[in-house]
N, C-alpha and C positions, 0 to 999 in steps of 0.2 A: 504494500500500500504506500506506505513512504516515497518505493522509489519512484513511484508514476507521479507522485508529487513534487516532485524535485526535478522530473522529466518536464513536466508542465510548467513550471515555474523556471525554468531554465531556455524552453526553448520560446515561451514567450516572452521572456525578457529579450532573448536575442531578434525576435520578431519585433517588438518595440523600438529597437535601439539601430536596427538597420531603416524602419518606417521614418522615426525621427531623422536621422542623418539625410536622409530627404526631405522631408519638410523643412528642416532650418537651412538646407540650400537654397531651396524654393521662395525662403522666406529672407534670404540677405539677396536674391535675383531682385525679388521685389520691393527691398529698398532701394539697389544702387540702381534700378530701372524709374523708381520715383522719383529719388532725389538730383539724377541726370547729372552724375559727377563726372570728374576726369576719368581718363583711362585709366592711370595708378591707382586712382581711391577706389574706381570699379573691381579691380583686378586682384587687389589688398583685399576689398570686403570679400570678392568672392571665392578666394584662393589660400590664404593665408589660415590656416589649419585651428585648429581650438576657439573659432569664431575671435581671433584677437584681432582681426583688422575690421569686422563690426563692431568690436567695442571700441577700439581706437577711434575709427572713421563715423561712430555714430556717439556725437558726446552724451546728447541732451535726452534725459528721463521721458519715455512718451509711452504710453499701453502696449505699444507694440515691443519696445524694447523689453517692458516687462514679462512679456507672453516670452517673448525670445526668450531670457532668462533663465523664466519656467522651466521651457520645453528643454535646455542643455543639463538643465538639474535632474530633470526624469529622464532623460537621456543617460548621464552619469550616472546616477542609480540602479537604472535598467544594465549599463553594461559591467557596472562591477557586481551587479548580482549575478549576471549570465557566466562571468570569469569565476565567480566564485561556487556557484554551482558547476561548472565543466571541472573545476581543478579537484572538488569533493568528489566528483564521480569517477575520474581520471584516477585516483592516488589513493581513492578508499574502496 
């Protein structure tokens, strides 16, 4: 019984956490497509890894940044649980 529960909680974290990593592309596409920046700020927000060139290139507090936030936090969550759940099942 456990291990179907560990199975399940495993494989959809990694289901989440690969979902997310597309939406928050989707969603720094649709800033630096709103805000109609340079080449470099476009290229920064949309390329530069750990979302640090949307935090950089986007200073100021707005709902949308907050949503972004969010969604890198359940992101984070999601993949240290799937890592943590693959290495229990790998090594026990």
């Amino acid at each position: 019984m456990f291990d179907w529960i560990i199975l399940l909680v495993s494989v959809s974290a990694m289901w989440v956490t690969l979902f997310l990593v597309v939406v928050l592309f989707l969603m720094r596409l649709y800033v630096v497509l709103k805000a109609k920046s340079g080449l470099n700020q476009a290229l920064a927000v949309l390329l530069i890894p750990f979302s640090i060139g949307y935090f950089y290139a986007i200073p100021q507090e707005t709902k949308f940044k907050k949503m972004y936030q969010t969604l890198v936090l359940v992101q984070f969550i999601c993949g240290i649980l799937a890592f943590i759940i693959l290495f229990y099942t790998r090594f026990m």
